[in-house]
N, C-alpha and C positions, 0 to 999 in steps of 0.2 A: 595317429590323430583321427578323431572321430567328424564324420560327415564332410570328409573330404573326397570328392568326386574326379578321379583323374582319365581323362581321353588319353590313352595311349597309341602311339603312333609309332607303324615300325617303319623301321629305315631300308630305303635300298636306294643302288646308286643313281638310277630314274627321279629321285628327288633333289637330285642335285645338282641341277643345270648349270649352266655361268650363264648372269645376265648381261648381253654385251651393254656399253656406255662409250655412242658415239659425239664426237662433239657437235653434230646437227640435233642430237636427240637431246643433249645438254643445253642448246642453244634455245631449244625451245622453252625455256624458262627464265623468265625476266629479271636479271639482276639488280639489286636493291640496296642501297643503304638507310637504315632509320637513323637518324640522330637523333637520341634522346633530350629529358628535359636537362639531364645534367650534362648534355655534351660530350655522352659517348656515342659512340657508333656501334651498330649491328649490321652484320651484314645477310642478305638473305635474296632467297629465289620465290617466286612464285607462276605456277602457272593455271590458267583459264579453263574450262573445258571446252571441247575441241564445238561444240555448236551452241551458241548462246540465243534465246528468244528472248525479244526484247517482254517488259512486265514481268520474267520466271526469275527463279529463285532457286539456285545449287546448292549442293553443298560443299564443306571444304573439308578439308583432310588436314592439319599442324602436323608436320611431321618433325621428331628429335632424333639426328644421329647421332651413331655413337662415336666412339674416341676417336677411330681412324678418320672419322668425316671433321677435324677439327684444322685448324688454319686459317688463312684471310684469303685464299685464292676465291670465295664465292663460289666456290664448284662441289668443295668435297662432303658437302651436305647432302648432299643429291645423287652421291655414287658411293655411298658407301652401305657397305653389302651388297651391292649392287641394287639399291631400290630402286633405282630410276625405270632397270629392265621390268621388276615387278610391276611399274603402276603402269607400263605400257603394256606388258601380258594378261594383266586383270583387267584393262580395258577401263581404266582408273579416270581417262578425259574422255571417253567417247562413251562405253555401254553406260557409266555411273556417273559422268556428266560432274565433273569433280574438279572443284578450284584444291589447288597444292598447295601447299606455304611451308617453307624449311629455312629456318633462319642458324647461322654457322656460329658454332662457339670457337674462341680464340685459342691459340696452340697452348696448354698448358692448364688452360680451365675447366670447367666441369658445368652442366645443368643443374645439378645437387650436390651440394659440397659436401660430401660422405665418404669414410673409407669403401671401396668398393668389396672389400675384403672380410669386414664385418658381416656377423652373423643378425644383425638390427641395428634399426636407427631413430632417432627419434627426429622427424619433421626440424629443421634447422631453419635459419632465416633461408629469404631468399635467395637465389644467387643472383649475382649483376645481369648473368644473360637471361638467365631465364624473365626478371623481371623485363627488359631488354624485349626480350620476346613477346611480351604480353601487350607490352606497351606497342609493338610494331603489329603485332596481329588485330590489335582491337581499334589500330589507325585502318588496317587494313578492308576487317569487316564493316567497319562503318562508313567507310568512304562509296559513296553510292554510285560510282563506277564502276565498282563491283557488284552481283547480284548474288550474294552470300544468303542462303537460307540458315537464319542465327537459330531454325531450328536442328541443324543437321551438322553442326560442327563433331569431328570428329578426333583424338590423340593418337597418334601412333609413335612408339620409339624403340630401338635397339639397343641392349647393353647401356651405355650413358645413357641412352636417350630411354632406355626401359622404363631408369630412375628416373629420367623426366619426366616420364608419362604418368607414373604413378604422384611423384610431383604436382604437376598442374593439375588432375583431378584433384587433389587431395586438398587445392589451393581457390581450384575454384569449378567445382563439381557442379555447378548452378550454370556453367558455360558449356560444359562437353555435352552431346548426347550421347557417345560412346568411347570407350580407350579400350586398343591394343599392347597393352605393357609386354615386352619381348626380352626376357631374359634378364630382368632389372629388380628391383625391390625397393622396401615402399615401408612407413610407420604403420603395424600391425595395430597402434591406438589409432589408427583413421575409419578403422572398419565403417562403423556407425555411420560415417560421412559419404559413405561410398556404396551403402548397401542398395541404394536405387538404382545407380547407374550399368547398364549394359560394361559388360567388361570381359574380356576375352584375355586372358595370358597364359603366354608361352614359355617354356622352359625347354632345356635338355638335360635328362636325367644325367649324363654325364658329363658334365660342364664344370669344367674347373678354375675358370675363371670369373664367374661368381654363382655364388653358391644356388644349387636347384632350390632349398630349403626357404630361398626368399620370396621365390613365386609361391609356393606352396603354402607359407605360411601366410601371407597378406590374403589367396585364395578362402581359406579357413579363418580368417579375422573376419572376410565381410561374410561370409555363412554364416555366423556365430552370430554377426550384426543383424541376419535374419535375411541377408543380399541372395541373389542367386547369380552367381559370377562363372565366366566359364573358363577353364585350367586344361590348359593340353599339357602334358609331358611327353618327350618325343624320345623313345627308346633307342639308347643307344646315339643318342644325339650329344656333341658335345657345343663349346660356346654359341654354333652357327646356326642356331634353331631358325636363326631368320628366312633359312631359306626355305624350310617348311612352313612358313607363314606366308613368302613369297608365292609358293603353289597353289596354296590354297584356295579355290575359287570358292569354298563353302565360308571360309574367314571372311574375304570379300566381300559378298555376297550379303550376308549375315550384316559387317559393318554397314554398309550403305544402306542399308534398312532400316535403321537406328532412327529416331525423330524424340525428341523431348517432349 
């Protein structure tokens, strides 16, 4: 493939910590139910950053888990891959000053109704949650007891939530100022849609439970779109690349910078 640029990353066992997930560190995130206009329910977490001044303006992070984060317990959105340790290690509510928002999909559903197994896909309707999602996020930014900087919203997702992320850009690219797509995949006809936005995805070249080939290629649809997207491939890495995203203080760093 011509004009694809890949950051490789070598592995060693130093990158691969466990992020502990205590239920005082869980507790600090407010439990939620949206009931939509058609009378379902979503459920979700969100939490504040850790110092708020009154008149300012944060930003917020959407995060989408992936399969293992799936149920109604309210919790496993928020502990799976262990994210919860990452936004505490990256300093996610105190150095970056960061409202959360992780809203849970039901045991058996998906954020984008795709075989995960396919090599492409083409943009589908929406899904219940994800629509679910959008509906509870944009009660959520605009509800002015929150002080959401609408220009600093940010995507993040894993595996399901990878396809999420690519997803909601894809859906509504005029809302994000940046996405982290983690190991997921995405309609290679979005390029054109997508070539403005800040985007950072991650893959493991040795990942067998969905193909490296979807980061890669979506990376190379928005280049072609004339985008300049940024593509890690993590050597030697297989599905759990997350946790090299989770180290990351240059990913971080880089995201929180982001402004539309």
């Amino acid at each position: 493939m011509k004009n694809r640029t890949i950051h490789i990353v070598l592995l060693g066992f130093l990158f691969s910590p466990t992020f502990t997930q205590t239920k005082e560190e869980i507790d600090k995130y407010e439990a939620k139910v949206w009931q939509s206009p058609q009378d379902e329910t979503l459920l979700y977490r969100f939490r504040a950053p850790e110092k708020i001044e009154r008149a300012k303006k944060y930003p917020l992070l959407f995060f989408l888990h992936g399969s293992g984060g799936r149920g109604n317990d309210n919790k496993g959105q928020i502990q799976d891959g262990g994210v919860i340790g990452a936004f505490a290690k990256q300093g996610v509510f105190s150095k970056h000053g960061s409202y959360v928002f992780a809203a849970q999909v039901s045991e058996g559903e998906r954020w984008v109704d795709v075989d995960w197994t396919t090599l492409e896909h083409k943009m589908p309707q929406i899904s219940n949650h994800m629509r679910m999602a959008f509906e509870a996020l944009d009660a959520f930014v605009t509800d002015k007891k929150n002080q959401i900087d609408l220009d600093r919203i940010y995507v993040m997702g894993l595996s399901m939530g990878g396809y999420g992320t690519w997803d909601a850009i894809q859906r509504r690219p005029e809302f994000f100022a940046a996405a982290v797509p983690i190991c997921g995949g995405g309609d290679t006809n979005m390029g054109k849609v997508l070539a403005k936005m800040p985007i950072w995805s991650w893959h493991g070249d040795k990942d067998k439970t969905i193909q490296v080939s979807r980061s890669r290629e979506m990376d190379a649809a928005i280049k072609q779109a004339g985008g300049s997207p940024k593509y890690t491939e993590v050597k030697g890495r297989g599905h759990n690349v997350w946790t090299d995203v989770w180290n990351s203080k240059e990913l971080w760093d880089w995201l929180y910078s982001q402004s539309r």
